[in-house]
C-alpha positions in Angstrom: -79.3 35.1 111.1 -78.5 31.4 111.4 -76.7 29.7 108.6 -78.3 26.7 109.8 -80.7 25.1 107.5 -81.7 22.2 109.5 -85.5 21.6 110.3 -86.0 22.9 106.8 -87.8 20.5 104.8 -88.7 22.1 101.4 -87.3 20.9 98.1 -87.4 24.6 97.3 -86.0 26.7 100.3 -86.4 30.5 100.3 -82.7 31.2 102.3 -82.1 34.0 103.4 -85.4 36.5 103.1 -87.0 39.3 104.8 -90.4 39.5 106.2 -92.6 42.8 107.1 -94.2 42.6 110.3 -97.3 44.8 110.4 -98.5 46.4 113.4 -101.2 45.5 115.5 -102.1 46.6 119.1 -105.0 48.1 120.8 -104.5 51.6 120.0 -106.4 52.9 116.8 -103.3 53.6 114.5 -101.2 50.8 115.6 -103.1 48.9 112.5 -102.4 49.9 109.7 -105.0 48.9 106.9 -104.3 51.2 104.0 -102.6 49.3 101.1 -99.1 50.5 100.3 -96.9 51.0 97.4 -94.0 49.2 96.6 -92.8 50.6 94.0 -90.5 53.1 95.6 -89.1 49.7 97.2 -88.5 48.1 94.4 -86.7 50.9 92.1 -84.1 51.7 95.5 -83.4 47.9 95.8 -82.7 47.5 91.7 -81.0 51.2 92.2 -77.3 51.6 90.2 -74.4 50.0 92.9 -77.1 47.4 93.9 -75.7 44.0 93.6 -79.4 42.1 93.5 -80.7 40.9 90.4 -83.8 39.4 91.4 -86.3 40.3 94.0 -89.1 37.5 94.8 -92.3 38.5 96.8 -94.5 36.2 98.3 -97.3 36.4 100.4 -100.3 34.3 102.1 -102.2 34.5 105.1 -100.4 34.2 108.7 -102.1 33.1 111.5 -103.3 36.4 112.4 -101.8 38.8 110.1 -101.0 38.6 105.9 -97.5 37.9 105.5 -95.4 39.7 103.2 -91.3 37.9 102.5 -89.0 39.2 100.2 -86.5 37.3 98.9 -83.7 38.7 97.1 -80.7 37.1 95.3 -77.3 38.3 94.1 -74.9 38.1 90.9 -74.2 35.4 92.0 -77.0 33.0 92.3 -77.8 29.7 90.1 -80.3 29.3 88.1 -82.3 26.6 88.7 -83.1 24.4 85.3 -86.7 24.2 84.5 -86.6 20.4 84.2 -85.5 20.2 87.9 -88.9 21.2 88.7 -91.1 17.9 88.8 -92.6 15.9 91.6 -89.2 13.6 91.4 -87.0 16.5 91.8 -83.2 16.1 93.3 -82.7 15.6 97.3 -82.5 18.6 99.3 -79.3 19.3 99.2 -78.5 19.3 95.5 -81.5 21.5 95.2 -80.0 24.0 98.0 -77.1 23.9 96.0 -79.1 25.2 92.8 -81.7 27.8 93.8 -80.7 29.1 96.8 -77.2 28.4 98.2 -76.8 28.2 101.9 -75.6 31.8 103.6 -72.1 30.4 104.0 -71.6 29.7 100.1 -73.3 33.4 99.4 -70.8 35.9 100.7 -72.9 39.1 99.5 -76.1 37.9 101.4 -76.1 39.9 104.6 -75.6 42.8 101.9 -78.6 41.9 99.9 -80.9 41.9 102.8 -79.6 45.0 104.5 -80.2 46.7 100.8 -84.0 44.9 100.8 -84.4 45.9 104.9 -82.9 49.5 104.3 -85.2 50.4 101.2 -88.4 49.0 103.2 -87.6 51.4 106.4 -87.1 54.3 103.9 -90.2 54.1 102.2 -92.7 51.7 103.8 -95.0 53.4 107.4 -92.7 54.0 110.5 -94.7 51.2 112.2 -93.8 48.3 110.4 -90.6 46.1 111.0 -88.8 43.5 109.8 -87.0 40.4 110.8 -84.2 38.0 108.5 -85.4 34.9 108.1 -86.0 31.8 105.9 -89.3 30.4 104.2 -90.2 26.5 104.4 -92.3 25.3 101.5 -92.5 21.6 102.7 -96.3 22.3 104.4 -97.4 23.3 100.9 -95.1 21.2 98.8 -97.2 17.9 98.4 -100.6 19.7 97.7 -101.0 20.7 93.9 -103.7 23.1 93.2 -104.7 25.1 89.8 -102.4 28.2 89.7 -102.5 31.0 87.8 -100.0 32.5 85.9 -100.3 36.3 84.4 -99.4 36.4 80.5 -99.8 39.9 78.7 -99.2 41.5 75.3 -95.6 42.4 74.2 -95.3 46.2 75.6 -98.8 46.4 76.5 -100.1 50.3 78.1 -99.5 49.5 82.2 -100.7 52.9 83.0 -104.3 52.4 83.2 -104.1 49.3 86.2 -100.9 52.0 88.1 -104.5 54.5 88.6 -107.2 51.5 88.9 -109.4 51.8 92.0 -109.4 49.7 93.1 -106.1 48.3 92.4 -106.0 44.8 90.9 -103.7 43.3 93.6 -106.2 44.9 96.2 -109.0 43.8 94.9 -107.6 40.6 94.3 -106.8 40.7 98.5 -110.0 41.8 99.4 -111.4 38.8 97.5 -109.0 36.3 98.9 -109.8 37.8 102.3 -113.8 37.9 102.1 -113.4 34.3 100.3 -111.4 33.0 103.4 -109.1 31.6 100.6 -105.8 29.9 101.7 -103.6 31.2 98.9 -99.9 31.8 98.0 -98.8 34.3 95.9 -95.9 35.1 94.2 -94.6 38.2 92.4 -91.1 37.5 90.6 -89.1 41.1 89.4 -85.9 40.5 87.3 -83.4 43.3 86.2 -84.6 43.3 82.3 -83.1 43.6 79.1 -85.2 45.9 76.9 -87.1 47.0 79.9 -86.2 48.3 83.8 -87.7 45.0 84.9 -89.4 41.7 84.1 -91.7 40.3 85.8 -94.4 37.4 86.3 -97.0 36.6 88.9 -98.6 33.3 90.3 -101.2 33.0 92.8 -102.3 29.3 94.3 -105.5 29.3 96.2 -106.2 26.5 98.5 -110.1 25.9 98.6 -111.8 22.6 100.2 -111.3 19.5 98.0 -110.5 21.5 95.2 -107.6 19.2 92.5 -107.0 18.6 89.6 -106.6 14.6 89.4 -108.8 13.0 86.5 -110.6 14.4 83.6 -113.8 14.9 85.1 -111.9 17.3 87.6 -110.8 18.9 84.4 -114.3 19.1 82.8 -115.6 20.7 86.0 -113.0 23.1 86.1 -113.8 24.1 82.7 -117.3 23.8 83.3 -117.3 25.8 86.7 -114.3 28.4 86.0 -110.9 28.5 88.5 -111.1 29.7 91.9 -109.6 32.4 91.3 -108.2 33.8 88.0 -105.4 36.3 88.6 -106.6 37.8 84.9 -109.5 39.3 86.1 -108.7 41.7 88.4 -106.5 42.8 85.6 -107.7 43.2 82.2 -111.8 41.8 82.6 -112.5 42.9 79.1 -109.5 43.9 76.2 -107.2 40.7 76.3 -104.0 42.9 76.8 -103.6 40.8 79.8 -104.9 37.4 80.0 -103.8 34.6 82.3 -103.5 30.4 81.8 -106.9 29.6 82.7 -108.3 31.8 80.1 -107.0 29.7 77.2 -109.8 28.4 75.0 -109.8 24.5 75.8 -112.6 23.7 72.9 -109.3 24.9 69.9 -107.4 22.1 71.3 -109.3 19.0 73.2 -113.0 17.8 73.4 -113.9 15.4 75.9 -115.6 12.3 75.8 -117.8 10.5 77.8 -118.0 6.7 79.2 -122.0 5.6 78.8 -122.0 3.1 81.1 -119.4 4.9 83.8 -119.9 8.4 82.7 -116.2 9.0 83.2 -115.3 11.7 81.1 -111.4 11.4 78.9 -110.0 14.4 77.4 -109.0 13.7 73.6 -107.6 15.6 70.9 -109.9 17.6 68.5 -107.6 18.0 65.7 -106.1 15.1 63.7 -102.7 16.5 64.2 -102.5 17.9 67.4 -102.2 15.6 70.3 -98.9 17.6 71.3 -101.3 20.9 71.3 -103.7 19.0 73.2 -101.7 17.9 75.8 -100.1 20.9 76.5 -103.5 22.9 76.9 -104.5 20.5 79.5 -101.3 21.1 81.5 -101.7 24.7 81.1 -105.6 24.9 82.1 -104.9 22.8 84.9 -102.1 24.8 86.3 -100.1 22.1 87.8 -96.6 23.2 86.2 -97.5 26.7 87.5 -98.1 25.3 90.5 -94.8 23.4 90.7 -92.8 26.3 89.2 -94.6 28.9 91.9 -93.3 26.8 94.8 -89.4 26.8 92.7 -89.9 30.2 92.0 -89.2 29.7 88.4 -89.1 33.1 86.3 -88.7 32.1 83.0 -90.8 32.4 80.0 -93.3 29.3 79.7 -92.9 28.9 75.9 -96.2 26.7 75.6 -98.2 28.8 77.2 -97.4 31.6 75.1 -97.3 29.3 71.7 -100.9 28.2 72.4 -102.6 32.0 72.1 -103.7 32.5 68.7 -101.2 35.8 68.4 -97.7 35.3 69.0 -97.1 38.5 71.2 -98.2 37.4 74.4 -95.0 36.6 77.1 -95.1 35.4 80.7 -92.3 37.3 81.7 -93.9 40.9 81.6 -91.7 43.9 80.2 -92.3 46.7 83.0 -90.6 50.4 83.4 -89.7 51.4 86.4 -93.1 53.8 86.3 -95.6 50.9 85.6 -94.2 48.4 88.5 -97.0 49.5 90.8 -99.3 48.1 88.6 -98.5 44.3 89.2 -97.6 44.9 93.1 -99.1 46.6 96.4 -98.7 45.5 99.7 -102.1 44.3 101.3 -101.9 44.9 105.6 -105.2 42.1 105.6 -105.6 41.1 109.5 -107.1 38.1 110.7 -109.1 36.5 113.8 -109.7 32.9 112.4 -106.7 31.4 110.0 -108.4 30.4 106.2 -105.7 27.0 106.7 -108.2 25.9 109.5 -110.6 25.8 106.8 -109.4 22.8 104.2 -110.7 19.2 105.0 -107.1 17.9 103.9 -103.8 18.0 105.4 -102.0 21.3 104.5 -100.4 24.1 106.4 -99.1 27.6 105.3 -95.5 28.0 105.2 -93.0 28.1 107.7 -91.0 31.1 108.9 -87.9 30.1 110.4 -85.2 32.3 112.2 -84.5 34.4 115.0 -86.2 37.6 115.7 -83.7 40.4 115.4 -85.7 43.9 115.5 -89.5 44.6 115.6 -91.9 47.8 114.6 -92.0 50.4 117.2 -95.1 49.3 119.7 -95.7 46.3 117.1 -97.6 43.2 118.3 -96.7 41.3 115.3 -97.8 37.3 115.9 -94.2 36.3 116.3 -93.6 38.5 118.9 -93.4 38.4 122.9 -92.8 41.2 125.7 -91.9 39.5 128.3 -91.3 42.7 130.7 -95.0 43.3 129.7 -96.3 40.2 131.2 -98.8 39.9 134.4 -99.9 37.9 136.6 -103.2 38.9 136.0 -106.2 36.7 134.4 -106.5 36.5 130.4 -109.9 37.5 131.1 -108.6 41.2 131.1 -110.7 44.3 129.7 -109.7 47.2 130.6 -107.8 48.0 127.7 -106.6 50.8 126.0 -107.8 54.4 125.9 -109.3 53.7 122.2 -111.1 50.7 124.2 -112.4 53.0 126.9 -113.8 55.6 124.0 -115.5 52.3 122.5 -117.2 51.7 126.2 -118.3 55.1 127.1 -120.0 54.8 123.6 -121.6 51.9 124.3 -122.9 52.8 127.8 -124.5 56.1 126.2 -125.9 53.4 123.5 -127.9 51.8 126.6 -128.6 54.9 128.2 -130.2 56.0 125.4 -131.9 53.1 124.5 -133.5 52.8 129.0 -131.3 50.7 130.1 -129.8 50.8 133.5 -126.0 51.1 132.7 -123.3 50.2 135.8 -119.7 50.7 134.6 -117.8 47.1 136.1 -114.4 47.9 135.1 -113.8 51.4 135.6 -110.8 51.8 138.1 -110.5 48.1 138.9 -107.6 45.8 138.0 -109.5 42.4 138.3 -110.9 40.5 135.6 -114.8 41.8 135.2 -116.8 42.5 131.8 -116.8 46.2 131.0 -120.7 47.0 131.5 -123.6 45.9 133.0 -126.8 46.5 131.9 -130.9 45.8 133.2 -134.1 46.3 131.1 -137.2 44.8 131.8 -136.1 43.1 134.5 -133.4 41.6 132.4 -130.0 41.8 133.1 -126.6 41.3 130.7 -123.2 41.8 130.9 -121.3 43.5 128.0 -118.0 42.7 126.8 -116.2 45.7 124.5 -113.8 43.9 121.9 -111.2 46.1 120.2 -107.9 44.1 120.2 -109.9 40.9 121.0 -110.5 39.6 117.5 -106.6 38.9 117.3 -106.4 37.3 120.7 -109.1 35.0 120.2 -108.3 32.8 123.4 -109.1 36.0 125.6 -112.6 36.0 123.7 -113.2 32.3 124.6 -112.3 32.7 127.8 -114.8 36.0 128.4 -117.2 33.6 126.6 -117.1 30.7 128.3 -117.2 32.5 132.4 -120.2 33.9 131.2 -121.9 30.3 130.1 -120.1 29.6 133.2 -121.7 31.6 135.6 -125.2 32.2 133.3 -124.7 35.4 132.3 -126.2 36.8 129.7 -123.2 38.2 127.3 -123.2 40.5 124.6 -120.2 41.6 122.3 -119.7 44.7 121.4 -117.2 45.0 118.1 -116.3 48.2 116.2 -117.3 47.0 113.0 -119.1 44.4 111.3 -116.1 42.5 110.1 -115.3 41.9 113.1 -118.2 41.2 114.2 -118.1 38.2 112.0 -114.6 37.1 112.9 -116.1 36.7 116.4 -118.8 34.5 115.3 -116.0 32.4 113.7 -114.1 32.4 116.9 -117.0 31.4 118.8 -119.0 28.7 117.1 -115.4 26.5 116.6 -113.1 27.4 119.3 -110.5 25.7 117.9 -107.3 27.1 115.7 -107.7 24.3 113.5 -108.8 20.5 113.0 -106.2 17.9 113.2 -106.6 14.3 112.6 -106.5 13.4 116.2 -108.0 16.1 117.5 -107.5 20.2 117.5 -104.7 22.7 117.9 -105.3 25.1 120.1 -105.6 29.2 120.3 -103.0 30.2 123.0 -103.7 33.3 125.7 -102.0 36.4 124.7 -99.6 36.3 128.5 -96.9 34.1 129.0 -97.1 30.6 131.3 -95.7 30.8 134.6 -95.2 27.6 136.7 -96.9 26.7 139.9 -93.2 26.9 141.4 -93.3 30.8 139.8 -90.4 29.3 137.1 -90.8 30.9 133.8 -90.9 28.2 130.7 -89.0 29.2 127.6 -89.4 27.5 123.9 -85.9 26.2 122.9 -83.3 28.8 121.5 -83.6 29.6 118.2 -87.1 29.4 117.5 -90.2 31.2 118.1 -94.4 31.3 118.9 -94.3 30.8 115.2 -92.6 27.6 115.7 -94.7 25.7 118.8 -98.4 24.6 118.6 -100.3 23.2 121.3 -102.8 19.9 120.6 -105.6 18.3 121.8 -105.5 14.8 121.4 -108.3 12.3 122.1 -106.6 8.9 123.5 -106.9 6.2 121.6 -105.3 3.4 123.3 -108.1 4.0 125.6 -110.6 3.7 123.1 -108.5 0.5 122.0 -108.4 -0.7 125.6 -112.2 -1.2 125.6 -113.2 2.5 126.7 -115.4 3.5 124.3 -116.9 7.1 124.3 -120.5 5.6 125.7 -118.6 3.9 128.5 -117.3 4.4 131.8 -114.9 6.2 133.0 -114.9 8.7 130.2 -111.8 8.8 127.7 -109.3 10.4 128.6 -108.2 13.5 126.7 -104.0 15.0 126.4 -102.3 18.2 125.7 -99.2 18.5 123.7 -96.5 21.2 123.3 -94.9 20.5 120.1 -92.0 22.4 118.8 -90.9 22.1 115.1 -91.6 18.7 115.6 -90.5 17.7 119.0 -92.7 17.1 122.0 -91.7 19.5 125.0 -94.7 18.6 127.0 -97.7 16.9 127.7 -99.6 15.8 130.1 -104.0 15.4 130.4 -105.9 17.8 129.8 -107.9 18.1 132.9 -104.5 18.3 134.5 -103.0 22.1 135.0 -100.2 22.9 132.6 -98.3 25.0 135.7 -97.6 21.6 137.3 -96.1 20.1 134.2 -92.4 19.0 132.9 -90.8 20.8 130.3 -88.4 19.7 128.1 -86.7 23.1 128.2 -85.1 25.9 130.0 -87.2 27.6 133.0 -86.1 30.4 133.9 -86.7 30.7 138.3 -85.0 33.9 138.6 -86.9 36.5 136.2 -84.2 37.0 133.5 -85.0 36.1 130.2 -81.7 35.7 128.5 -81.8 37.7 124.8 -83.9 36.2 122.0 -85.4 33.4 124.0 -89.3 33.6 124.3 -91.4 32.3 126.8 -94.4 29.7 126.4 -98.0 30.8 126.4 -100.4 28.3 127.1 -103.5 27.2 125.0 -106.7 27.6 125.6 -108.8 24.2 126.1 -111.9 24.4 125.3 -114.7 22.7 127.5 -117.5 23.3 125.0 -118.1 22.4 121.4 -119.4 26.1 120.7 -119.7 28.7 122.6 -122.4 30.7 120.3 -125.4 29.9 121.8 -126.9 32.4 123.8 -124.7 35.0 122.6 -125.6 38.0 121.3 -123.3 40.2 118.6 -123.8 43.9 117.7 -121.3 46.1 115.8 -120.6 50.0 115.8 -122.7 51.3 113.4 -122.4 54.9 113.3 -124.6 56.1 116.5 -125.9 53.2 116.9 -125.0 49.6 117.8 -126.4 47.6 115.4 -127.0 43.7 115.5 -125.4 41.2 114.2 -128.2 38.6 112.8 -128.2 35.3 111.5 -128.3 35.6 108.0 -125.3 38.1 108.5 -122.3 35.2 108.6 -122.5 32.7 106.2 -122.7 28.9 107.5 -122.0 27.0 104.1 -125.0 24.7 104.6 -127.7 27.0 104.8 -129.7 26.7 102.0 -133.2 28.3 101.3 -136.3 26.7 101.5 -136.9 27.4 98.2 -133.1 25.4 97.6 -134.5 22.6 99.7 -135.1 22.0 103.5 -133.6 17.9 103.8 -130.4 19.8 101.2 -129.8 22.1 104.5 -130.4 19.5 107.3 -128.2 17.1 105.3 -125.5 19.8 104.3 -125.6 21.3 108.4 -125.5 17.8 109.6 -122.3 16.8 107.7 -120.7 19.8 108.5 -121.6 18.5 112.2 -119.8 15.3 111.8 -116.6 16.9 110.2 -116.1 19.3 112.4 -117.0 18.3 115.6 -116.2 14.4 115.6 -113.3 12.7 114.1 -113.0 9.1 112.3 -111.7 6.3 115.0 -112.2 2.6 114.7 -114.1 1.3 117.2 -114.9 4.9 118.5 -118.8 5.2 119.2 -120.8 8.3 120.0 -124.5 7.7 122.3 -126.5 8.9 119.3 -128.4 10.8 121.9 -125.6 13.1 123.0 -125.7 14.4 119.1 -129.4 14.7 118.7 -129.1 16.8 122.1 -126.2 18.7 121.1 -126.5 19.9 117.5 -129.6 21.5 117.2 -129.3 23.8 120.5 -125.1 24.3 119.9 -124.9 24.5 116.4 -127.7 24.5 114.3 -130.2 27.2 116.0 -127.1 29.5 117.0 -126.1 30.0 113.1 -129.3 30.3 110.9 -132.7 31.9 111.8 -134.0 29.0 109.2 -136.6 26.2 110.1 -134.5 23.5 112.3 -135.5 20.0 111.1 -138.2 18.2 113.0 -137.1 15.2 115.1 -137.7 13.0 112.2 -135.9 15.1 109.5 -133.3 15.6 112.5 -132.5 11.8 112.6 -133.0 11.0 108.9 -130.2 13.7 107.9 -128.0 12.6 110.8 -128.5 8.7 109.8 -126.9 10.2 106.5 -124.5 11.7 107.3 -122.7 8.8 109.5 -123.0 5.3 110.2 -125.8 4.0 112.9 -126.1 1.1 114.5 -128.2 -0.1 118.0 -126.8 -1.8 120.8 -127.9 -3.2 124.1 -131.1 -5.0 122.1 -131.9 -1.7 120.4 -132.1 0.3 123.6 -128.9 2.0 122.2 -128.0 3.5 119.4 -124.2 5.0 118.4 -122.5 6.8 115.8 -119.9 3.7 114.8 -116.1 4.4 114.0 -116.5 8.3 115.3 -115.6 10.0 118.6 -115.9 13.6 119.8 -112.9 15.7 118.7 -112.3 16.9 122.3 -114.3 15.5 124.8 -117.5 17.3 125.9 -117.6 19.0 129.7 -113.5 18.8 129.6 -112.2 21.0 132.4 -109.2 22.1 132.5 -107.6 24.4 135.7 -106.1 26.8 134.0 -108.8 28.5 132.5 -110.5 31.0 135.1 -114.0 30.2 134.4 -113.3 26.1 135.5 -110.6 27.2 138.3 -112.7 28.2 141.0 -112.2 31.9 139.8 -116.1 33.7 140.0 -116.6 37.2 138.8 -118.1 38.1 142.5 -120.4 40.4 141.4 -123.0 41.6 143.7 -126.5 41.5 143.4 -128.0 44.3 141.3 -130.2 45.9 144.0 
């Protein structure tokens, strides 16, 4: 591992750490979903001749996988003063030189981790692996969120949550995870005193627009309850484990209420106790936690304890070796669709940093690249797998069954073609078998957009209804995530090679994890006098960025095979030793690719489908709720995530009208659409109208598309000339 900590960013660097990489191919046991102990972990890597003293856990969601980092430190480590920990604390380095040291000051580090690595291969499934590396903090650093902290009774019975079923941390996951909740959290084990360990537990949760800033955000945090309270998946009903948020506001402050502004003050109730009021503010609104969770501060918060009516509650939790497994399981969640993409503000998980030094047997981790695997083949592969052939024959007797005509497309062939065909009625689709393809989401985009393409009618088939779901996701936004300026992009699951045949590679010492490809609308063309009504239409460019660094760009309608890179390109086939080579993003040329799509799921015989109402939309509100609430609620959501703020930008009104009904509207909810006067009503609220031309036109003002509508780009099959070819059904 690199004792190089440039690039890193946080006040509060995890140095030198090791991260589980979970397993996740197209074979039916290379995921592995069952939850798993730690606790035979944790006792091996506290065992008698270890020299580590303190093990932190942390874990949030990856971009297509939940990551789990431990970080250990040694005898030898600093302790890091509480009042350090404040939105003014020290410069990097002094902080480096307090919390974590740099790998050169600690001798004992590549010890610690080999102890941490070697207990995880002993105990944890064959199939996972592990990689040294350090955690970035910065991308989270300058959002505070409520956090929670456990607190629990001095010696209170553990071995009631060790049994639980579920288990509180897997509940608390599977929450998280059906929530699509950007989180963090934290589990911090100390060698104890009285006790084999102590411990404490955080957890931040990152929903939309969600802080903490005045006292009406206070009021409605008290008023609504947290996000997420760590307490109860814990202890819902005897107190011997309670948590922050669950302290009783109403003993300590009152709040009171501007007539005339309504702006509501927080102010003591007691005559004596605006100390105690104060500190029950901080505490309910979890900032400190929040701050001390991204330090990974241990100690005992001696206000929150204080301010329980009994005296025997602690935040540092006295646990035997036995009763560890009740505060901590590891949680193998998967996912199609990151929960970062999500937020409406500027925030990204965490940042792994470090080369990749070994990897689970047949893993497909998202860091990781097999570059004697790669083909020259389309993306738009299907053949798949033996599990993925079991899921087709299964499917084809489905349709057999059911009178259709089945024909088998991809049966011995090595070119790109859906896996079934199928005629009814005179009606004919093609079917599309997705067992891996929830993780690669570019390769379902690209399956979905040939068929639009060439006007097929597609169906997806997925093995469950989860992911069934995650498809939809995939589908009606098929985007990674929303940027300011535009979108960063899914990239294909093979590796970019040049026009020339050179192979690019992503600058030594970093990773997939570490480059992002962008779509970015131009706006010195929109400044030039190019708005997005006029003529020629704006132009649109692609970005490679590497921690930071533009490698290449170029338009988007232009083919990334033909472009410069910043970087070494390999012309003769060898990829030299921990170098990876670039994959290149998929570009969308629609807004959604939903419509016309049809979803089913295995369902035990059958193949069931997957309606409407079955994935939520987060605007669509009953009738009995209210109709204009809906159209309103849909129509914002419309404007957010398809357009982006630009001054001087301008939208024809009538590309929106024509476009968000049939594209995103009608394809989510089985719900009354609004009527053309509804339609324009809720869009003249949810944006800023004006005509032009002597009211002959009328544009969306300050606002252009996020990516431009009809963009082609070359390099995906279904704009590069590349047709499926099949014949006629006779």
């Amino acid at each position: 591992m690199s004792n190089d900590t440039q690039g890193i960013k946080s006040r509060w660097p995890r140095i030198g750490c090791v991260r589980v990489t979970l397993p996740d191919g197209d074979q039916q046991d290379d995921r592995y979903l069952r939850p798993v102990s730690l606790r035979p972990v944790i006792n091996q890597i506290f065992g008698k001749h270890s020299n580590i003293t303190r093990l932190e856990i942390l874990s949030w969601p990856g971009d297509s996988q939940q990551e789990w980092i431990f970080f250990p430190r040694g005898a030898n480590a600093t302790e890091l003063d509480e009042n350090a920990i404040t939105p003014d604390s020290a410069a990097l380095s002094e902080i480096n030189e307090a919390l974590t040291e740099t790998i050169a000051d600690r001798e004992e580090v590549s010890g610690i981790l080999t102890t941490v690595k070697n207990a995880c291969e002993e105990h944890l499934p064959g199939s996972f692996g592990y990689d040294f590396c350090s955690v970035d903090l910065a991308p989270l650093e300058s959002t505070i969120r409520p956090t929670s902290r456990l607190i629990a009774r001095e010696s209170p019975d553990l071995k009631p949550f060790t049994w639980r079923s579920p288990h509180p941390v897997t509940d608390l996951f599977s929450h998280l995870y059906d929530a699509s909740l950007p989180h963090l959290f934290q589990v911090i084990i100390d060698r104890g005193k009285n006790s084999d360990y102590q411990v404490s537990q955080r957890l931040a949760v990152y929903p939309p627009n969600y802080g903490i800033a005045t006292g009406h955000d206070l009021a409605k945090l008290l008023e609504e309850g947290p996000q997420v309270n760590l307490s109860r998946f814990y202890d819902p009903n005897t107190n011997k484990i309670l948590s922050n948020f669950d302290l009783d506001s109403s003993k300590y402050f009152k709040f009171e209420v501007d007539e005339e502004t309504g702006k509501r003050t927080a102010t003591k109730r007691y005559k004596h106790g605006e100390q105690a009021a104060k500190d029950a503010q901080r505490i309910l609104e979890g900032k400190r936690e929040c701050y001390e969770l991204y330090a990974g501060f241990h100690d005992t918060d001696a206000k929150l304890r204080n301010l329980y009516p009994s005296t025997d509650y602690y935040t540092k939790i006295a646990v035997n070796e036995s009763d560890i497994s009740a505060f901590i399981k590891l949680v193998p969640n998967y996912y199609a669709y990151s929960p970062w993409s999500l937020l409406n503000y500027q925030i990204q998980k965490p940042e792994i940093i470090g080369n990749i030094k070994t990897f689970a047997a047949g893993s497909r981790a998202p860091h990781r690249t097999d570059s004697e695997e790669t083909t020259e083949t389309s993306t738009f592969a299907t053949q798949g797998s033996d599990l993925h052939q079991e899921h087709v024959e299964q499917t084809r007797k489905y349709y057999e069954r059911e009178g259709y005509e089945v024909e088998i497309l991809d049966d011995q062939s090595t070119d790109s073609v859906p896996d079934l065909r199928v005629r009814k009625d005179g009606i004919t689709h093609v079917i599309e078998v997705e067992v891996a393809g929830t993780s690669r989401p570019a390769n379902v985009l690209t399956n979905a957009g040939r068929a639009f393409n060439e006007n097929l009618n597609l169906i997806f088939v997925a093995e469950n209804k989860r992911k069934a779901q995650r498809l939809v996701k995939i589908l009606r936004h098929p985007v990674k995530k929303n940027t300011p300026e535009g979108a960063q992009l899914y990239t294909y699951s093979e590796a970019l090679t040049l026009a020339d045949g050179g192979q690019p590679l992503l600058p030594a010492g970093t990773d997939e994890t570490s480059s992002t490809w962008y779509l970015r609308h131009d706006r010195e063309a929109l400044a030039d006098g190019a708005p997005e009504t006029g003529y020629p239409p704006r132009d649109d460019e692609l970005q490679l960025v590497v921690d930071g660094d533009v490698i290449a760009s170029g338009p988007a309608d232009e083919s990334v095979t033909t472009w410069e890179y910043d970087t070494t390109v390999v012309t003769d086939g060898e990829i030299p030793a921990g170098r990876t080579r670039i994959h290149a993003g998929f570009v969308p040329s629609r807004l959604s690719y939903l419509r016309g799509v049809e979803i089913r799921y295995v369902n035990g015989k059958e193949l069931s489908i997957l309606e409407k109402d079955d994935y939520p939309t987060e605007w669509d509100y009953s009738d009995a709720e209210g109709k204009r609430k809906r159209y309103r609620a849909a129509y914002d959501k419309f404007i957010t995530q398809k357009t982006v703020p630009v001054s001087g930008g301008e939208i024809d009104k009538r590309d929106v009208m024509s476009t968000i009904q049939t594209e995103f509207y009608k394809p989510q909810t089985g719900l009354k659409a609004p009527g053309p006067g509804e339609s324009g009503k809720a869009l003249r609220d949810s944006v800023d109208i004006k005509p032009k031309q002597e009211n002959t036109l009328h544009v969306l003002t300050d606002r252009v598309w996020r990516w431009r509508r009809g963009i082609e780009s070359p390099d995906t099959p279904f704009t590069a000339g590349e047709s499926l070819g099949l014949d006629d059904w006779g």
